[in-house]
Rosetta silent file (secondary structure, phi, psi, omega in degrees, C-alpha in Angstrom):
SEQUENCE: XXXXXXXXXXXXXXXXXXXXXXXXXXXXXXXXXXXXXXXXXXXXXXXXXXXXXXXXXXXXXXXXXXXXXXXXXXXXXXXXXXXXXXXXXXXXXXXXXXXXXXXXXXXXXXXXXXXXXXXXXXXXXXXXXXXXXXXXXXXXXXXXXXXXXXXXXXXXXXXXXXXXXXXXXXXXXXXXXXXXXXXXXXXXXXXXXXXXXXXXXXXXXXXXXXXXXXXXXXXXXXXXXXXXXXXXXXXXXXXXXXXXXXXXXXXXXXXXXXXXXXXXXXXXXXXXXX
SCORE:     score description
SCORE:     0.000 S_00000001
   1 L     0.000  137.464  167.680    0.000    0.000    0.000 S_00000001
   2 L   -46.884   48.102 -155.259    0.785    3.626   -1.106 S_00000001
   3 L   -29.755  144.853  175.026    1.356    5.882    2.076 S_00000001
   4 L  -129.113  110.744  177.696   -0.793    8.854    0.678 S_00000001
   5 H   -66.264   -6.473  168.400    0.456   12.330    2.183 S_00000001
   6 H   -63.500  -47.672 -173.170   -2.891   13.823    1.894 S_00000001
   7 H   -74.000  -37.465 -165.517   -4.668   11.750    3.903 S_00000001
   8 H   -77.671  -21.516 -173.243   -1.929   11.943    6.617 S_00000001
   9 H   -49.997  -36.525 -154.611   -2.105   16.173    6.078 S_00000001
  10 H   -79.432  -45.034  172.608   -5.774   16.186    6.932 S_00000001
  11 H   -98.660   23.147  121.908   -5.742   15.257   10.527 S_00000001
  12 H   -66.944  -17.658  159.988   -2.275   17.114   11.036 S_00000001
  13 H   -58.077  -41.721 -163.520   -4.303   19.933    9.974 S_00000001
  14 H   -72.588  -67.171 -143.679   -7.022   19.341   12.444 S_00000001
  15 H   -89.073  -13.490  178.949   -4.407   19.127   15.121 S_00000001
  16 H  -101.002   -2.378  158.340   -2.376   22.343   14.581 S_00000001
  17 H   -41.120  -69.986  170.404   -6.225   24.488   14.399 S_00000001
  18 H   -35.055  -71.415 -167.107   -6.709   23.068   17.645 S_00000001
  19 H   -42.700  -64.997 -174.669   -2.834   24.005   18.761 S_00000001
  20 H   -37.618  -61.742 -150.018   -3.601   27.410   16.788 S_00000001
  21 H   -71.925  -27.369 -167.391   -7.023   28.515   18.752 S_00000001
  22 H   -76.425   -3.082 -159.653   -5.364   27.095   22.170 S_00000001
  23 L   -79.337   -8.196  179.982   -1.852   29.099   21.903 S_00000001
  24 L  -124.115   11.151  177.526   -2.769   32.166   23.742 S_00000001
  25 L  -103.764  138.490  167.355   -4.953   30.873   26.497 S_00000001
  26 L   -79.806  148.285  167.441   -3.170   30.282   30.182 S_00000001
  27 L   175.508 -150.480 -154.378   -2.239   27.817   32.720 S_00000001
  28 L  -140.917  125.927 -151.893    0.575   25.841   33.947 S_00000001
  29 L   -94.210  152.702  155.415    1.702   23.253   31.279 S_00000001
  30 L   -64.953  119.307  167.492    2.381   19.791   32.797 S_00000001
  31 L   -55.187  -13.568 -163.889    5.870   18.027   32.525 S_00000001
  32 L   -76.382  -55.137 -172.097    5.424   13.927   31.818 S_00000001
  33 L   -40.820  155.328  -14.760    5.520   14.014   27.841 S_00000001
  34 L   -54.385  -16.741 -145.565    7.935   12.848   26.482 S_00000001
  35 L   -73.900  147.626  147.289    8.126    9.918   29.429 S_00000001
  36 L   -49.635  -37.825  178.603    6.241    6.895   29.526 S_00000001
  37 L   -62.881  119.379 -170.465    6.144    7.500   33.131 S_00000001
  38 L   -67.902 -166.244  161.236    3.424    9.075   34.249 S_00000001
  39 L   -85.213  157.697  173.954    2.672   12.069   36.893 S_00000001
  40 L   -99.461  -13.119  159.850    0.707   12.224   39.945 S_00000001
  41 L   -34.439  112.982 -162.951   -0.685   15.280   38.377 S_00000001
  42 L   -95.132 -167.674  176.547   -4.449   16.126   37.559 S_00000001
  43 L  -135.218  122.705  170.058   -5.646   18.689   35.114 S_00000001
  44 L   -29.542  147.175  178.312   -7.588   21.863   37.104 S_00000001
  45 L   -56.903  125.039  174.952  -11.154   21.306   37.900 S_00000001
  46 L    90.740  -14.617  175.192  -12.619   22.467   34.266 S_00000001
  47 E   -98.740  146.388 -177.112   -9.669   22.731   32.340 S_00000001
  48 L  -109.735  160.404 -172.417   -8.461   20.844   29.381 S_00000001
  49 E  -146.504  108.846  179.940   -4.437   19.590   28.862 S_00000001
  50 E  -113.767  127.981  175.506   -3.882   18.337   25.276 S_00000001
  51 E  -110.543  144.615  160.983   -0.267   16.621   24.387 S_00000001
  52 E  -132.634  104.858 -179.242    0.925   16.144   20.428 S_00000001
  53 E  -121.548 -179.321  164.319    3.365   13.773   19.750 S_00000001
  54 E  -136.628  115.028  128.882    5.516   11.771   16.730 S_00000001
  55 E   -85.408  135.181 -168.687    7.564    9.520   17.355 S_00000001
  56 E  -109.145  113.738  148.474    9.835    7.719   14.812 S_00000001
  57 E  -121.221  165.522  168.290   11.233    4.423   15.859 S_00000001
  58 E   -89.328   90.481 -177.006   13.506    2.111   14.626 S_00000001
  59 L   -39.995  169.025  158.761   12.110   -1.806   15.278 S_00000001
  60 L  -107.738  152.325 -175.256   13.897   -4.637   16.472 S_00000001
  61 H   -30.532  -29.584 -159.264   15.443   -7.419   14.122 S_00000001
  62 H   -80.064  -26.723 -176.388   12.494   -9.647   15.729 S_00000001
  63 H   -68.984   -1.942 -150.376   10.053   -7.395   14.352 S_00000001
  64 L   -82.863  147.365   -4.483   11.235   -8.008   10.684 S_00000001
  65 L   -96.009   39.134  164.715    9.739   -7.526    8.152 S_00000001
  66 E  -102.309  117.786 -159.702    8.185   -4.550    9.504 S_00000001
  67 E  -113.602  -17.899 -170.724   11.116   -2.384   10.208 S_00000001
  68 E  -139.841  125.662 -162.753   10.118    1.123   11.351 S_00000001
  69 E  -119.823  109.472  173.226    6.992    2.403   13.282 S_00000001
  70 E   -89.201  126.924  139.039    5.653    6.292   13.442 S_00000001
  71 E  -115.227  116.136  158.810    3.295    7.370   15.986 S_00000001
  72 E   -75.721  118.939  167.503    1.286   10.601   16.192 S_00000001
  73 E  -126.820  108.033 -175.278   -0.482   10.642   18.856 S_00000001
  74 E  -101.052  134.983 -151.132   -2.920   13.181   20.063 S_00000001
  75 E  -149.200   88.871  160.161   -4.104   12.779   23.736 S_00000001
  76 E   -82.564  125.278 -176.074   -6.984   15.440   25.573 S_00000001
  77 E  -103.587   93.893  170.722   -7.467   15.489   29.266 S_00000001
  78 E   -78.812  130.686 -167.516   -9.936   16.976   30.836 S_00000001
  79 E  -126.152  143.029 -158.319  -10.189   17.511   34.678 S_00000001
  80 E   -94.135   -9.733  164.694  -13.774   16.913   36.380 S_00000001
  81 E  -159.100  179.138 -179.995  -12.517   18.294   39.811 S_00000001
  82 L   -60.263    5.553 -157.785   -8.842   19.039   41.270 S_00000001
  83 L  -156.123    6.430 -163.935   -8.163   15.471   41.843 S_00000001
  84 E  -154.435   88.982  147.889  -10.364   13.127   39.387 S_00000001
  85 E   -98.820  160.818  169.426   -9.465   13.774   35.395 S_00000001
  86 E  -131.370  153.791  178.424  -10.463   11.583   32.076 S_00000001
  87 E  -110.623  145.474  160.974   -8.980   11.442   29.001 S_00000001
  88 E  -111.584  140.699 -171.060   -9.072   10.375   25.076 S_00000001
  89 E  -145.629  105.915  150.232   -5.959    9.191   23.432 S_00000001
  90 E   -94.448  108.642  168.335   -5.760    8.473   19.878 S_00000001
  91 E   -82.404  150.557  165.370   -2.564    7.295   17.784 S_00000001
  92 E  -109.849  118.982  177.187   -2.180    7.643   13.833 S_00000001
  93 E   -78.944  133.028  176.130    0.104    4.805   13.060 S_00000001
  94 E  -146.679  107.046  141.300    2.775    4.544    9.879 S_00000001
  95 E   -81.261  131.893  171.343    4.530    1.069    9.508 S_00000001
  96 E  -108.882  127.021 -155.719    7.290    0.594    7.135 S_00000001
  97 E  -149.522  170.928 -160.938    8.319   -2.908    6.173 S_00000001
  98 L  -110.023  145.214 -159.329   10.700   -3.888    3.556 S_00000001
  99 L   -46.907  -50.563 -131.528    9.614   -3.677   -0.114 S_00000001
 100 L   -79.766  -62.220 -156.054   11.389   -7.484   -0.526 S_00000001
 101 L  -104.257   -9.734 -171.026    8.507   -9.160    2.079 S_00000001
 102 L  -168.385 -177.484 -151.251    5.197   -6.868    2.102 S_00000001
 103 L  -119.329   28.236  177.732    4.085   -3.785   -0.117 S_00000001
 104 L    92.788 -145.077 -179.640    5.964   -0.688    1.906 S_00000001
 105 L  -104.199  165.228 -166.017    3.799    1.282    4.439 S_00000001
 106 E  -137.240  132.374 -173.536    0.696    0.984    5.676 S_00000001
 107 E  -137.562  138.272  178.579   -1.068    4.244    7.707 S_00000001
 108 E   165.130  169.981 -167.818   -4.046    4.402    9.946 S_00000001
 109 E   -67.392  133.385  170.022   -6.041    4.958   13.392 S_00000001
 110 E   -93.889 -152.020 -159.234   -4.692    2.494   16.125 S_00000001
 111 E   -80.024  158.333  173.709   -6.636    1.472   19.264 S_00000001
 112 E  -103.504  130.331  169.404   -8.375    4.584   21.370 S_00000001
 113 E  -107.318  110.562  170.939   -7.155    4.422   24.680 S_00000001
 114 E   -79.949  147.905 -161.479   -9.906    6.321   27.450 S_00000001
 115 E  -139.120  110.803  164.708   -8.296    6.943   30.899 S_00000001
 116 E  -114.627  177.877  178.846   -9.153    8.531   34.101 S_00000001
 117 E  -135.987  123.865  173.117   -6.669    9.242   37.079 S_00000001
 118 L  -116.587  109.829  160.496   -7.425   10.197   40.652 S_00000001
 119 L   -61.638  103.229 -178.580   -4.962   11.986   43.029 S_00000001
 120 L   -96.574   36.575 -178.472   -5.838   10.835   46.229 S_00000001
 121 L   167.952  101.863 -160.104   -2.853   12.524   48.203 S_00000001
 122 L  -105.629 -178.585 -158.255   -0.857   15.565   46.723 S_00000001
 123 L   -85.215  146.796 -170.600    2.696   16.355   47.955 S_00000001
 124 L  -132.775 -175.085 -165.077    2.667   18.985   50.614 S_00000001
 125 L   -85.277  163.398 -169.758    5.467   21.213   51.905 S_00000001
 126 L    41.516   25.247 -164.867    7.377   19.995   54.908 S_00000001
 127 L  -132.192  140.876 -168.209    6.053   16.558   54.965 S_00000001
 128 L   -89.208   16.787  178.402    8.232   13.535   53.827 S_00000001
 129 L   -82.141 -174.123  170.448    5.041   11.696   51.962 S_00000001
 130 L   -90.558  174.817  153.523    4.871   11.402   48.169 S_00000001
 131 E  -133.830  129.076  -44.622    2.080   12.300   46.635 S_00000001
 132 E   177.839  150.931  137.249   -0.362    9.039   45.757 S_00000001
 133 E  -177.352  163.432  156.466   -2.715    8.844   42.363 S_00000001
 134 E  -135.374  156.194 -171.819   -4.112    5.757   39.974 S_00000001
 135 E  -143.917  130.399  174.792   -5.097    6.012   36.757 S_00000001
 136 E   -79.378  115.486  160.374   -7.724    3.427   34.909 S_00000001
 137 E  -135.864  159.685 -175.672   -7.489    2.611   31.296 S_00000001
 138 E  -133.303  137.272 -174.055   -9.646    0.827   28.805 S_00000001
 139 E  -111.936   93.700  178.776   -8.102    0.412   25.376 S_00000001
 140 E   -87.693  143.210 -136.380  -10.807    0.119   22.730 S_00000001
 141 L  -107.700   53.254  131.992   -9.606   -2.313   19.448 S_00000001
 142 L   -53.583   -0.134 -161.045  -10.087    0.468   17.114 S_00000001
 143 L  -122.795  135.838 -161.605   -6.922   -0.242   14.771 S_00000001
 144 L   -68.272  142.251  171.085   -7.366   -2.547   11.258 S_00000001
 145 L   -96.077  -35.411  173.223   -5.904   -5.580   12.889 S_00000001
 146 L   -37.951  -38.329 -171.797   -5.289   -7.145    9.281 S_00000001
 147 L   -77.433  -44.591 -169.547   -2.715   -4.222    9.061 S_00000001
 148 L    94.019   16.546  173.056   -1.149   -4.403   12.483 S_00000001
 149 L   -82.833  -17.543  179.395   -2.771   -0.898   13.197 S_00000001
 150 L  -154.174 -175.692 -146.729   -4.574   -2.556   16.499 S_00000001
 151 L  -108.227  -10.535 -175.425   -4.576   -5.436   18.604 S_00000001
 152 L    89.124  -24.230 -140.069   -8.174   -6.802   18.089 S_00000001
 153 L  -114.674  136.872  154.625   -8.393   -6.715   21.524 S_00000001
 154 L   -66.318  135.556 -174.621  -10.284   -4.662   24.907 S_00000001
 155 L  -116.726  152.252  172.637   -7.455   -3.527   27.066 S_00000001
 156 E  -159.626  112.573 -166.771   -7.659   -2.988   30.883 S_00000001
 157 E  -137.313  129.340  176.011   -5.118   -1.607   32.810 S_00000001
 158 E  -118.854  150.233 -167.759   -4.676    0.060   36.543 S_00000001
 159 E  -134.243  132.847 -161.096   -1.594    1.874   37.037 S_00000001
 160 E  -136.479  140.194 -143.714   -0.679    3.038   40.407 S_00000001
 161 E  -136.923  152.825 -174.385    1.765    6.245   40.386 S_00000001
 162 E  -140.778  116.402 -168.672    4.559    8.063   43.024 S_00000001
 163 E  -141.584  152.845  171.212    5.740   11.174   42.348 S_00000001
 164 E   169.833  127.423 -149.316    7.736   13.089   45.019 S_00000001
 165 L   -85.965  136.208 -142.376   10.192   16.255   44.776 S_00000001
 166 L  -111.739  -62.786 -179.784   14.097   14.987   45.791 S_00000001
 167 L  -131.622 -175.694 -174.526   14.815   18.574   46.059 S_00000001
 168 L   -45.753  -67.637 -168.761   13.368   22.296   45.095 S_00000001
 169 L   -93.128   14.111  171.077   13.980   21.357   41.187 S_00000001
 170 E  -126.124  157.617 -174.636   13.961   17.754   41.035 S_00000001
 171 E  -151.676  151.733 -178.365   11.228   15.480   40.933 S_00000001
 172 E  -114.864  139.167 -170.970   11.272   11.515   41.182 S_00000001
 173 E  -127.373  117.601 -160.027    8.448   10.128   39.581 S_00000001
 174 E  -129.240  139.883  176.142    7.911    5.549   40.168 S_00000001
 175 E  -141.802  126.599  173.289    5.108    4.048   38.362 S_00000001
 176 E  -128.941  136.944 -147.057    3.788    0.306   38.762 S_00000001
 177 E  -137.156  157.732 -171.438    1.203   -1.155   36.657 S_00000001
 178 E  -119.172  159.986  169.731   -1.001   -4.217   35.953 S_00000001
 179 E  -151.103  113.048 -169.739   -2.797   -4.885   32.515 S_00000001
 180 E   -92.033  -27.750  156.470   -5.117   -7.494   33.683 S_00000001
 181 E  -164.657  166.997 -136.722   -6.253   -8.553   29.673 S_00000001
 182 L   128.524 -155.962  132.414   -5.669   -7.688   26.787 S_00000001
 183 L  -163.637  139.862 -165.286   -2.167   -7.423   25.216 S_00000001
 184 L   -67.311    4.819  150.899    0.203   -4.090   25.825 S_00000001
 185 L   -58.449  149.588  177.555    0.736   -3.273   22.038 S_00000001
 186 E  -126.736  101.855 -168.778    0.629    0.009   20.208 S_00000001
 187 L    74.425 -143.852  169.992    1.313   -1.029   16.229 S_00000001
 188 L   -72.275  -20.883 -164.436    4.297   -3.749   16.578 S_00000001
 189 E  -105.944  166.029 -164.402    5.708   -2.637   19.376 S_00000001
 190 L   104.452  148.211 -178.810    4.525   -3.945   23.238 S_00000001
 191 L   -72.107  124.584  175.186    4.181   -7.388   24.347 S_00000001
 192 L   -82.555  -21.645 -160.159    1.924   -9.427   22.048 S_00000001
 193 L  -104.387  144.584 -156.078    0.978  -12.104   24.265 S_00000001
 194 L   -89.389  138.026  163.626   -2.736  -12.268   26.019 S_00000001
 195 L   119.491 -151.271 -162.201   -3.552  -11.943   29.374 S_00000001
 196 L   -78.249  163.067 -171.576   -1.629  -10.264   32.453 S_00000001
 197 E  -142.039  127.033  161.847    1.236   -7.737   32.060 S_00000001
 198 E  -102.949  160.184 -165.871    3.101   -6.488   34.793 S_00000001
 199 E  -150.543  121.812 -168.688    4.531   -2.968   34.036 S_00000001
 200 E  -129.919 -179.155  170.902    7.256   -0.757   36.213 S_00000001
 201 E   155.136  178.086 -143.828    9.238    2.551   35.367 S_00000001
 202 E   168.290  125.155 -175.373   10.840    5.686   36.734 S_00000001
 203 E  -127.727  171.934  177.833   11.870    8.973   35.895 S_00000001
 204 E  -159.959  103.788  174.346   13.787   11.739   37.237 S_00000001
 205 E  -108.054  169.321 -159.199   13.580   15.144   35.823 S_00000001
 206 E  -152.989  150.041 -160.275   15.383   18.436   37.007 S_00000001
 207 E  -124.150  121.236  175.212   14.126   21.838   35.979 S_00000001
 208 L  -123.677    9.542  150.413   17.652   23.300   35.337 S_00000001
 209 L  -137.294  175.865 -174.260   17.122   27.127   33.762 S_00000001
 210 L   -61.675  -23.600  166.949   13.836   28.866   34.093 S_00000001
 211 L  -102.267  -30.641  176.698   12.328   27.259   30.843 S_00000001
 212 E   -59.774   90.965 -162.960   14.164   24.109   30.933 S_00000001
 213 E  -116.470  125.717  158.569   13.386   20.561   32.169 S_00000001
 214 E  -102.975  158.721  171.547   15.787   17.697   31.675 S_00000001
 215 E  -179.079  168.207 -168.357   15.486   13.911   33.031 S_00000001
 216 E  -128.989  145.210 -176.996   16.222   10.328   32.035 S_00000001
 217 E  -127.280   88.843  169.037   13.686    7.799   32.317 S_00000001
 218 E   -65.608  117.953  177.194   13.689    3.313   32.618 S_00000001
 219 E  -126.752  156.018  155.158   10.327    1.690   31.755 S_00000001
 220 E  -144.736  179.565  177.415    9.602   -2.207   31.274 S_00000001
 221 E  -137.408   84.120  168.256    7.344   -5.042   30.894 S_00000001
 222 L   -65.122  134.147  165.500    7.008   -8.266   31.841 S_00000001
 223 L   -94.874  150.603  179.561    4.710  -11.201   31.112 S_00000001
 224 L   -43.952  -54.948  169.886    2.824  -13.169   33.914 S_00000001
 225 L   -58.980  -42.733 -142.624    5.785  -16.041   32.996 S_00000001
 226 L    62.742   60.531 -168.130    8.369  -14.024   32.917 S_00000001
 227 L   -89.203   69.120  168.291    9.727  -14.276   29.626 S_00000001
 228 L     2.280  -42.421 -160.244   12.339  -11.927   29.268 S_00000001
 229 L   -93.274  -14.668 -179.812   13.054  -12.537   25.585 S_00000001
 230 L  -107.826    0.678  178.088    9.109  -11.295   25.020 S_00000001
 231 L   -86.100  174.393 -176.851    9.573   -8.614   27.635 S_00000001
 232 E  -140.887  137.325 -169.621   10.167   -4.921   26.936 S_00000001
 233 E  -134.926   94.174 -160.058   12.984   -2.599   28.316 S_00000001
 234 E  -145.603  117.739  154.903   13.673    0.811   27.251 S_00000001
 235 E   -84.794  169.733 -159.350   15.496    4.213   28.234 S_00000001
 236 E  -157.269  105.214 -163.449   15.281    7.267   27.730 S_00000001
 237 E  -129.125  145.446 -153.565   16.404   10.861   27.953 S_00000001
 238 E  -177.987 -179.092 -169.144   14.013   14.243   26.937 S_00000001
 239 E   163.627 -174.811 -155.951   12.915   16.844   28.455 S_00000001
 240 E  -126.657  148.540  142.108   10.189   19.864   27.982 S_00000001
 241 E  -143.188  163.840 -132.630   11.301   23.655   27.420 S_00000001
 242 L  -105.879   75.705 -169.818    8.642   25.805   28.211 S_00000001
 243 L   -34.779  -35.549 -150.512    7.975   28.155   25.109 S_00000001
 244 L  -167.929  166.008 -160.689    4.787   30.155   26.932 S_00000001
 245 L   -76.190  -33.029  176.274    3.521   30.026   30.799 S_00000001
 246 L  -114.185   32.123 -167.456    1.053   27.103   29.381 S_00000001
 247 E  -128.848  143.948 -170.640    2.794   25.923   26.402 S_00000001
 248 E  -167.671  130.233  153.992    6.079   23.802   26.691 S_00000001
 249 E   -91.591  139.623  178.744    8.059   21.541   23.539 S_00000001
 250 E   -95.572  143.329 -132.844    8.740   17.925   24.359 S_00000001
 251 E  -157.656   88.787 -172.359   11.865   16.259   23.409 S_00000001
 252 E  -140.223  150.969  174.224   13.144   12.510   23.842 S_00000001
 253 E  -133.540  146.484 -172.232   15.373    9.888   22.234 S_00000001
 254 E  -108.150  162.471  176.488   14.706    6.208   23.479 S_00000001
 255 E  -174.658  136.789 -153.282   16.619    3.144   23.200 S_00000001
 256 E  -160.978  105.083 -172.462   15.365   -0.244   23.976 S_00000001
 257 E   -70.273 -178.452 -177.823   16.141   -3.816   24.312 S_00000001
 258 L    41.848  164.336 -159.256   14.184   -7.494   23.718 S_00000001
 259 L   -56.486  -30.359 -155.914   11.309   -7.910   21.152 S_00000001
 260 L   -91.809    3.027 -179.117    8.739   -5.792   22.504 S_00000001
 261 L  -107.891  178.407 -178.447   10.578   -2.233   22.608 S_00000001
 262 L   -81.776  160.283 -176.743   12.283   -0.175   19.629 S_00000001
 263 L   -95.803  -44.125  156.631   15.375   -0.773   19.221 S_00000001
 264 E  -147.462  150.562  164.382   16.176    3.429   18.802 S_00000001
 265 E  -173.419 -170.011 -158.473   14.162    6.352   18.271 S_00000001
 266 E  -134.480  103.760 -170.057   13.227   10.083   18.455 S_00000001
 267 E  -104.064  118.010  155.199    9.827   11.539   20.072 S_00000001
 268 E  -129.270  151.784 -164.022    8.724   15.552   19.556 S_00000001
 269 E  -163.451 -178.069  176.401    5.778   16.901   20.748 S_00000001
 270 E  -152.119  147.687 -162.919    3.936   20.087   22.612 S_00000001
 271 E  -143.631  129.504 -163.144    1.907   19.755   25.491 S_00000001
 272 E  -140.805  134.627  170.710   -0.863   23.260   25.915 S_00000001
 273 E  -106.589  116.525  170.253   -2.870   23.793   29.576 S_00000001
 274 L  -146.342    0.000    0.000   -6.000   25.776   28.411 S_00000001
């Protein structure tokens, strides 16, 4: 199949309209894009938080003959009080496979993921707790499975998140997660095999000039066996700088062992508080 730039133009259009009408309204942009790891962080009672991202990876050998995977992904948050938001998450998908074994790329919507997260315990000054949230997702099998744009599958995942400032400008962020059925793919990459997932990671960002956030991040995956060679392991180092009081670009390059992660790639994106 014929990637056709038109078709990919029209809902990059869509998304910098949005970006366009939202660029001059305030708030206080969130830090987790680029990371997998999430935040303990809500979105204001009433307020919307929209992330845009691309990422370009580079597969692993196991993945052959699909060798390279693009995601766009646009992802709106909404928060329904100071402590309890939901979400929509949509990816646009581009696989590239070699010419030799299949018929070049293939482009389209992958699974919808819907999310909420509640902070039940925010971080407070002088007090040695963390601050506490979970976040719910349901993964609906929107993506041509024939293609390898989705998984066929209902996803269900609890996630249970730690976030808690090391110092004034640093913040440690631990996240451990369950995917109770299902399978943990996005496109090729993510553990293919059905049923439970265990899921860990950790980040540490540092806000080191007045616009500037840097940090390095380790996420994995595990299957319910604990089959290593079907597991997924990947690092990471990004950061955000913060263009406007609610506007900030995101910045990461990954690198990632065993079948189910990329083997290297490059994620940019913008994340708007309106």
């Amino acid at each position: 199949m014929r990637l056709n730039v038109l078709d990919l133009a029209k809902p990059a259009a869509r998304l910098i309209a949005v970006s366009a009408i939202v660029f001059a309204i305030g708030a206080s942009v969130s830090a987790q894009q680029p990371f997998v790891t999430d935040d303990a962080d809500t979105t204001p009672r009433h307020h919307f938080h929209f992330e845009f991202s691309n990422e370009f990876d580079v597969l692993q050998r196991t993945s052959f003959p699909t060798l390279k995977q693009n995601t766009a992904d646009a992802e709106l948050d909404f928060g329904i009080s100071n402590d309890l938001e939901v979400g929509i998450e949509v990816p646009v998908l581009t696989l590239m496979s070699s010419r030799a074994q299949s018929s070049g790329a293939v482009t389209g919507i992958g699974d919808t993921n819907l999310s909420a997260k509640y902070n039940f315990r925010r971080e407070q000054d002088h007090s040695r707790w963390p601050a506490f949230a979970v976040a719910f997702n349901i993964e609906l099998p929107t993506g041509d499975v024939k293609r390898q744009l989705g998984s066929g599958l209902a996803d269900f995942y609890v996630n249970g998140i730690m976030q808690k400032s090391v110092t004034k400008r640093t913040k440690l962020r631990l996240n451990g997660g369950i995917l109770f059925s299902g399978n943990e793919t996005t496109g090729v990459i993510g553990i293919k095999t059905r049923g439970t997932v265990f899921t860990g990671g950790g980040s540490l960002v540092k806000q080191v000039a007045k616009r500037l956030q840097l940090g390095v991040e380790l996420a994995g995956a595990v299957t319910r066996a604990f089959q290593l060679g079907r597991g997924q392991l990947q690092a990471q180092v990004g950061g955000n700088y913060q263009i406007r009081p609610n506007i900030s670009i995101d910045f990461g390059v990954v690198s990632g062992r065993f079948a189910a992660s990329p083997r290297v790639g490059g994620q940019l994106g913008i994340s708007i508080d309106f």
